[in-house]
C-alpha positions as CSV (number, residue, x, y, z in Angstrom):
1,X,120.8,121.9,60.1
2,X,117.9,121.3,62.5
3,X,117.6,124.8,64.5
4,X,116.2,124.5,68.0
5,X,112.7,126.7,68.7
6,X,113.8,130.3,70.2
7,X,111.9,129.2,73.2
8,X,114.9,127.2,74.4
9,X,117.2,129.8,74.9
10,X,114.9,131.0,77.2
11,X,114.1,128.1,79.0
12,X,115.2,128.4,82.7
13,X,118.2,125.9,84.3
14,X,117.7,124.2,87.0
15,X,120.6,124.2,89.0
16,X,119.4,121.7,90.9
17,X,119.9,118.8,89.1
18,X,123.4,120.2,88.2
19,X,124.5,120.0,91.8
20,X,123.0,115.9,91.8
21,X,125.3,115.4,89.0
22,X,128.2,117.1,90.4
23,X,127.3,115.0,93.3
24,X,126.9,112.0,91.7
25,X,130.7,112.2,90.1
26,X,131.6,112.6,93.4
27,X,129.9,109.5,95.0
28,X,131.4,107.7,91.8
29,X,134.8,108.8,92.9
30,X,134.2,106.7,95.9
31,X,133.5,110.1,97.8
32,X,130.5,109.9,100.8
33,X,128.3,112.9,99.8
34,X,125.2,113.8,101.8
35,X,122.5,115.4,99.7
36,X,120.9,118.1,100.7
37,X,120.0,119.5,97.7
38,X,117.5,117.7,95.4
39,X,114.1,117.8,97.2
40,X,112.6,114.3,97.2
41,X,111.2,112.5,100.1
42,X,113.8,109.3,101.4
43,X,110.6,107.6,102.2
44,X,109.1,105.4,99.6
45,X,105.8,104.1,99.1
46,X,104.1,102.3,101.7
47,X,103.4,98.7,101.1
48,X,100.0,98.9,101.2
49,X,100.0,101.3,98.2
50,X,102.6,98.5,96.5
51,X,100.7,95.9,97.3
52,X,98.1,97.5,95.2
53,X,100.0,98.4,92.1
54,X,100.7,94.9,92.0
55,X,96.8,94.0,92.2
56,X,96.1,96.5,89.2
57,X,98.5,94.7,87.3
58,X,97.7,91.3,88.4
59,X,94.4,92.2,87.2
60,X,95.1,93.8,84.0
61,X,94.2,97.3,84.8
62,X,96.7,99.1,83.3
63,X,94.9,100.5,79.9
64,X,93.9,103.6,79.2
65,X,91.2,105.4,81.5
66,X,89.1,108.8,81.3
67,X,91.1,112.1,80.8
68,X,90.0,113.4,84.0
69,X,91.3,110.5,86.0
70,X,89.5,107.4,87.8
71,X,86.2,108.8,89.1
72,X,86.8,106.2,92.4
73,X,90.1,108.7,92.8
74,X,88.5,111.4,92.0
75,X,86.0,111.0,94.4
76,X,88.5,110.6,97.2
77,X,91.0,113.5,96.2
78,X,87.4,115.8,96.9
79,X,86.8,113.8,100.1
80,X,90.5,114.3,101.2
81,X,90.3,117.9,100.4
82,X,87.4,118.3,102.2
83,X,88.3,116.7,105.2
84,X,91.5,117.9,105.8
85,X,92.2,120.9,103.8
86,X,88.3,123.2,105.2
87,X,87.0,122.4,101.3
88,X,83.6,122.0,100.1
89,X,84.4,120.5,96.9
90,X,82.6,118.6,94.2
91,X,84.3,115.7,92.8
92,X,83.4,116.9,89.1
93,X,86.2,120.0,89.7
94,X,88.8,117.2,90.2
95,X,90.8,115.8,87.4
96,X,94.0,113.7,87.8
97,X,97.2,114.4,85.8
98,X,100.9,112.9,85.1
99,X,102.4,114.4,88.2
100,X,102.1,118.3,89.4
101,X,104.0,119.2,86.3
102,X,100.9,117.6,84.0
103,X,98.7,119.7,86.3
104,X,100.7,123.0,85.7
105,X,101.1,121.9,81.9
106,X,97.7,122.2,81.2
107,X,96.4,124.8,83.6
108,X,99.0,127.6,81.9
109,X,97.8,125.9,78.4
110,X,94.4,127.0,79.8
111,X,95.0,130.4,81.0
112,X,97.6,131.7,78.7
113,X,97.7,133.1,75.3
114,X,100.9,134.4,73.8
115,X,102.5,137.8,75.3
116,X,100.4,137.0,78.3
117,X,102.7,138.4,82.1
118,X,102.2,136.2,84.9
119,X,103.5,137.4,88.3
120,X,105.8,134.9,90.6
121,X,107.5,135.9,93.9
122,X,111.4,135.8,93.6
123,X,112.4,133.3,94.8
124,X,110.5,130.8,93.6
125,X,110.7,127.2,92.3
126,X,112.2,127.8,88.9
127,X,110.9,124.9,86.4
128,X,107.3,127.0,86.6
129,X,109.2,129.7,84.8
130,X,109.1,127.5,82.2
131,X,105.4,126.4,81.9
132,X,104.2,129.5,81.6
133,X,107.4,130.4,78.6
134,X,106.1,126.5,77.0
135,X,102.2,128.3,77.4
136,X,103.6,131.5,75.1
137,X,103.5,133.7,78.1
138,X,106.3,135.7,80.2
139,X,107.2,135.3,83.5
140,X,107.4,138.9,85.7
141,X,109.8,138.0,89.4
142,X,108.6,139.9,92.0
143,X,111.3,140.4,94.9
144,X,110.3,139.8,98.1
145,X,111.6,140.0,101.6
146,X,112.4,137.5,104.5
147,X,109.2,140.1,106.1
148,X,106.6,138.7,103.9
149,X,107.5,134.9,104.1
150,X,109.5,135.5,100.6
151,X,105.5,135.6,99.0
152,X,103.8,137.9,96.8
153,X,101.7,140.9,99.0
154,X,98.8,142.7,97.8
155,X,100.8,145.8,97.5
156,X,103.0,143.4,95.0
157,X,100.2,143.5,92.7
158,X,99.0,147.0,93.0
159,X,103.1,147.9,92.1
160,X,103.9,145.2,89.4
161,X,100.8,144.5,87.7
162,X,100.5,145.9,84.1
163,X,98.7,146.2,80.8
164,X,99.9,142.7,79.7
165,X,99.6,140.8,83.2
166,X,97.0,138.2,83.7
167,X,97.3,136.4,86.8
168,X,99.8,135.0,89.6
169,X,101.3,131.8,90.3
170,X,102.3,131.2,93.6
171,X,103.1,128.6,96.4
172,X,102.5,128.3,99.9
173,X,104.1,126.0,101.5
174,X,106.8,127.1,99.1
175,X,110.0,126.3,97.3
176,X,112.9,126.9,98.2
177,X,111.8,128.7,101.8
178,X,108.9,126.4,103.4
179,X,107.3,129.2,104.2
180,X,103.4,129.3,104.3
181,X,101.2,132.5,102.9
182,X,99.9,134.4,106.0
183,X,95.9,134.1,105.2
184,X,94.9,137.6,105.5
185,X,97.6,138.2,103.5
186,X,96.7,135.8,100.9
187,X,93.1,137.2,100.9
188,X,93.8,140.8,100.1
189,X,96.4,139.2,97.5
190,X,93.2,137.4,95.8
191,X,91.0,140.9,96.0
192,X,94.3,142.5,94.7
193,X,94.0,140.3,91.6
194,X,90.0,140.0,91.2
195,X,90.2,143.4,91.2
196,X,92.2,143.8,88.1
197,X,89.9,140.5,86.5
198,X,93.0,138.2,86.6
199,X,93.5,134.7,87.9
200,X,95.2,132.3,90.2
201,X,97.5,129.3,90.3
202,X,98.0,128.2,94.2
203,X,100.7,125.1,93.9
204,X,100.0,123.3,96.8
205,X,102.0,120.0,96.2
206,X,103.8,120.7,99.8
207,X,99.9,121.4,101.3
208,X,100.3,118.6,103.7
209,X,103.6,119.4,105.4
210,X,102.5,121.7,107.5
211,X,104.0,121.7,110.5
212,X,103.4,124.4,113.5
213,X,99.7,125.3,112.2
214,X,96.4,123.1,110.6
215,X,96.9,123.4,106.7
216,X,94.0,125.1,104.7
217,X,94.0,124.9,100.9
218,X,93.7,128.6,99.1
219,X,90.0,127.5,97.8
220,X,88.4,128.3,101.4
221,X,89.3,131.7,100.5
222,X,88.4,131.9,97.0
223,X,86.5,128.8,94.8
224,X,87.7,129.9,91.6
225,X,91.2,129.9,92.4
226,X,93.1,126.5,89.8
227,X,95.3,124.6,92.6
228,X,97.8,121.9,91.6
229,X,98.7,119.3,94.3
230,X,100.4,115.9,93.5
231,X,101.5,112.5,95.3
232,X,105.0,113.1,95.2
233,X,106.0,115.2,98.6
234,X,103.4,114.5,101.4
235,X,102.9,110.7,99.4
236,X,105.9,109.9,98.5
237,X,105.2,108.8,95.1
238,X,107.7,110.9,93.5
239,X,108.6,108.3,90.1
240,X,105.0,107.4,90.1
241,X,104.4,110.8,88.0
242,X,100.8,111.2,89.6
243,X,98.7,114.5,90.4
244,X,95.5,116.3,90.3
245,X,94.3,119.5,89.6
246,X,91.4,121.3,91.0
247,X,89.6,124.0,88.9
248,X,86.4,126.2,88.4
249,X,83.6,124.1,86.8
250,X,83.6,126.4,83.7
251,X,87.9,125.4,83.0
252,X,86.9,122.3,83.0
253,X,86.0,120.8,79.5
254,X,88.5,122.6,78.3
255,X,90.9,120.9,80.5
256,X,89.7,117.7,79.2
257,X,90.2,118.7,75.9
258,X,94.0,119.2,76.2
259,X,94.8,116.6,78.3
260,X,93.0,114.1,76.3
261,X,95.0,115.2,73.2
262,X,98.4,116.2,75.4
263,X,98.5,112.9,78.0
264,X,95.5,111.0,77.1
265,X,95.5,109.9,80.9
266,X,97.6,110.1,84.0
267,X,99.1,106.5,84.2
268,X,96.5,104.3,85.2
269,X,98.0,101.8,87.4
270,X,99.4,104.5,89.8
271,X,96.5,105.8,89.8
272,X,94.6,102.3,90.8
273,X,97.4,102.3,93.4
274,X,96.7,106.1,94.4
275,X,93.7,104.8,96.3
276,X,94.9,102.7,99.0
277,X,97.1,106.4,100.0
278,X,93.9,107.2,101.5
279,X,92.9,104.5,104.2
280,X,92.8,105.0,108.0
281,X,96.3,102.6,108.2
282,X,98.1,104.3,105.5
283,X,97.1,107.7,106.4
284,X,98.8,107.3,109.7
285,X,102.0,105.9,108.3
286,X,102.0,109.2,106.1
287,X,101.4,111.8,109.5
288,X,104.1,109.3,111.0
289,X,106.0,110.6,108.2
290,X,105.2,114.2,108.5
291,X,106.0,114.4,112.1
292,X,109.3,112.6,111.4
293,X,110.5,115.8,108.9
294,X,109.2,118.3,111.6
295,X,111.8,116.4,113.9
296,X,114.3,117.0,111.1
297,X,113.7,120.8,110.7
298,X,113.4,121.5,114.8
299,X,117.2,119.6,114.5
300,X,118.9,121.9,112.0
301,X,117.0,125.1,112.6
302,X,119.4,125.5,115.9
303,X,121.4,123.9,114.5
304,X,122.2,126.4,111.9
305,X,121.6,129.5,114.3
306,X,125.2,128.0,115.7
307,X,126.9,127.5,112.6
308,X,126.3,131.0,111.9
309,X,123.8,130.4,108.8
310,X,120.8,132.9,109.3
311,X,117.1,131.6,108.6
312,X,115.3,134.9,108.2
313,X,112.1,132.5,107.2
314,X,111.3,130.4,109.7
315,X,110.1,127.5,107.4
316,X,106.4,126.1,108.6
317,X,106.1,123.2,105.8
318,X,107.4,120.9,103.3
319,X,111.2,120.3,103.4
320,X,113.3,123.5,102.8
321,X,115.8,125.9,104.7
322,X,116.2,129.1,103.1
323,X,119.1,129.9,104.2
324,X,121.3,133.7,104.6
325,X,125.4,133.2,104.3
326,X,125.8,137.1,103.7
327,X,128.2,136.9,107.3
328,X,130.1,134.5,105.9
329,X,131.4,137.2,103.4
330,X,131.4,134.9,100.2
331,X,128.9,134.5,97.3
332,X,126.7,131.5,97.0
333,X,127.9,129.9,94.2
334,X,131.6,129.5,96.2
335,X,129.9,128.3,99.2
336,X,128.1,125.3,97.5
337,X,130.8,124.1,95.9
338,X,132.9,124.3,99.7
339,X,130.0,122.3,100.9
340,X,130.6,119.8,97.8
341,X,133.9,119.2,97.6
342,X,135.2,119.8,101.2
343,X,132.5,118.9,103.1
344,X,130.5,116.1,101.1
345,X,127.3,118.0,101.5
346,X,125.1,119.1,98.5
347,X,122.9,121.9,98.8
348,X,121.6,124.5,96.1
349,X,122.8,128.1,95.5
350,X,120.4,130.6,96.0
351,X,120.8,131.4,92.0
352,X,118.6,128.5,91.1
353,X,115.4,130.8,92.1
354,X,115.7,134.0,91.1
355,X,118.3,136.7,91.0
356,X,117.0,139.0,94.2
357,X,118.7,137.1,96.7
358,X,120.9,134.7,94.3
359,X,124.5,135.9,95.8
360,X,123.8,135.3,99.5
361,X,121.6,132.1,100.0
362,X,121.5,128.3,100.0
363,X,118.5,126.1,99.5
364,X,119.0,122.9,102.1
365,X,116.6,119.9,101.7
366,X,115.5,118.3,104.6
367,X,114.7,115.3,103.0
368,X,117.1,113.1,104.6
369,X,117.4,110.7,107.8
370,X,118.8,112.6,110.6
371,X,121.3,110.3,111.5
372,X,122.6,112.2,108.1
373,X,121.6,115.5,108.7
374,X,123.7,115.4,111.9
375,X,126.5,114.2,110.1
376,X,125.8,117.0,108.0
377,X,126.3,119.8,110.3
378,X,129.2,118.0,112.1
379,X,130.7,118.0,108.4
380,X,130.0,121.6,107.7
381,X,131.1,123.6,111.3
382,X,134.7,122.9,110.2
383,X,134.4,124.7,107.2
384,X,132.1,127.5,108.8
385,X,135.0,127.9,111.6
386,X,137.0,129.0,108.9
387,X,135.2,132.0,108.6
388,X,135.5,135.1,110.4
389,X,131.7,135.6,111.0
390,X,130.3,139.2,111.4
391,X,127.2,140.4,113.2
392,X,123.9,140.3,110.9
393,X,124.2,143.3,108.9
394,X,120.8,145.4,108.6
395,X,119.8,143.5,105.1
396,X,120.1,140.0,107.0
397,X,118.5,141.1,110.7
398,X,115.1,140.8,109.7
399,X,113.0,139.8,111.8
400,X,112.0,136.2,112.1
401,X,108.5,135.6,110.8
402,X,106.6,133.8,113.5
């Protein structure tokens, strides 16, 4: 009898993708479900980045190409960062992978050896649990507090780092709150951790969906941090399984050496493709794009303030709500399946990100039209109305973060 590897009873779910397929049974059933939950752009890709896909493979340019991605990309993922993101970065430091998840692949394959801790802020996206588990290493969840965005403090690491721990990975935007690192904040976290000689992996795939402040990537405050970033979010790319990672010159070969042996390359004709992301026309289309989902969160956020769902967050990037039902008097896991199956609206229980705040929040995805998001909220007061709704207790009257 074939026995699966003890690591997969220790792999995280990700509850996620369960509430797409209860979803999708219900769609199948002939029922109209709005999804909420699953967080992938409704935009595609623009035509122009089509158009050249089709080029590249017109012209045969779909064999295999250098470990560390196209140097023409690589060269304008350093020119992007520096323009937009306060970098000063050297192409050479660049190297593209098969989607943010390649990146994070071989950046805890890099850093970790077996029985290694790694700090995360709970909550958190879950599936990065399960990189650093694939790397041999163990994942410590740090709670954290509506106060502090729902991100690790410096005061986190001077409490939870121990003998075995060797560095943080964190996100900012992040997932599931939207919420953005405050930067002093983030630069006494990165002392916090230099001080105890450990490193840093800043997932910045949601870097461009910043919405009431000018994004800056993590590496203005400190070179050496690794970031991952990708083309699925802020490009819309999300089936194209393209991203990049950005590392310290020294990481490097070694980099190359596993993803030449672990991917070979990130898919070439994407990444031919990838290029025409980055001209004047289809730049605009893409802060177009980015204003458009601001529109959508500035809807629901009063939106939800009505309905009685408390944002203790407010969200400043990518597409998430992070959302408080402890008035409603009922445990997450019962509220998203009311959503479901009375309301047609999917959205995520908070369980999906960590245990601290698992009973009493919702993850909602903004990454819909808003002709459905209104439809949405008309769907979902009905079932809210049901509820008796008390004040904001104490543990839910945080104050709203800025």
């Amino acid at each position: 009898m074939v026995r699966p590897a003890d690591r997969t009873r220790h792999t995280v779910p990700f509850y996620a993708m369960e509430v797409l397929k209860q979803a999708q049974v219900l769609a199948a059933q002939g029922k109209d479900i709005i999804s909420l939950g699953v967080g992938e752009p409704d935009f595609r890709a623009p035509q122009a980045v089509l158009d050249a896909l089709n080029q590249a493979t017109d012209a045969g340019l779909g064999g295999y190409v250098e470990a560390l991605g196209l140097p023409a990309l690589r060269d304008t993922l350093a020119g992007y960062y520096n323009q937009h993101f306060g970098t000063a970065l050297d192409a050479s430091r660049v190297m593209v992978t098969s989607g943010a998840s390649g990146a994070l692949l071989l950046a805890t394959m890099a850093l970790i050896n077996p029985g290694d801790e790694v700090l995360m802020p709970d909550p958190s996206y879950p599936a990065n649990r399960n990189f650093i588990l694939a790397a041999g290493g163990q994942t410590r969840l740090v709670p954290t507090q509506a106060t502090q965005n729902y991100h690790l403090c410096a005061d986190d690491i001077h409490t939870h780092w121990g003998p075995r721990t060797r560095g943080v990975l964190i996100a900012s935007p992040g997932n599931p709150t939207g919420t953005s690192m405050n930067r002093a904040a983030l630069q006494a976290l990165i002392a916090a951790v230099r001080e105890r000689g450990g490193w840093i992996i800043m997932d910045e795939i949601y870097l461009g969906l910043a919405y009431d402040h000018a994004p800056a990537s993590a590496l203005t405050l400190d070179d050496d941090i690794v970031v991952i970033n990708s083309f699925s979010k802020y490009f819309h790319m999300t089936g194209w399984r393209l991203g990049w990672l950005i590392a310290p010159p020294a990481l490097i070969p070694a980099l190359e050496r596993l993803g030449a042996s672990l991917a070979i390359c990130a898919p070439s004709l994407a990444q031919h493709a990838a290029l025409a992301c980055f001209t004047p026309d289809t730049l605009q289309i893409y802060e177009q794009r980015r204003q458009a989902f601001q529109q959508r969160r500035d809807f629901l956020l009063p939106a939800f303030d009505t309905l009685g769902l408390d944002v203790l967050a407010r969200p400043d990037g990518a597409f998430y709500i992070f959302a408080d039902i402890r008035r409603l008097g009922l445990d997450s896991s019962t509220f998203y399946r009311q959503l479901l199956h009375e309301a047609g609206v999917a959205a995520v229980p908070g369980m999906d990100f960590g245990q601290a705040h698992a009973a009493h929040t919702v993850r909602f995805s903004y990454a819909t039209g808003l002709d459905r998001l209104r439809q949405a909220v008309d769907r979902m007061a009905p079932l809210l109305a049901r509820y008796h709704l008390q004040p904001p207790s104490p543990a839910s009257a945080e104050p709203l973060p800025g």
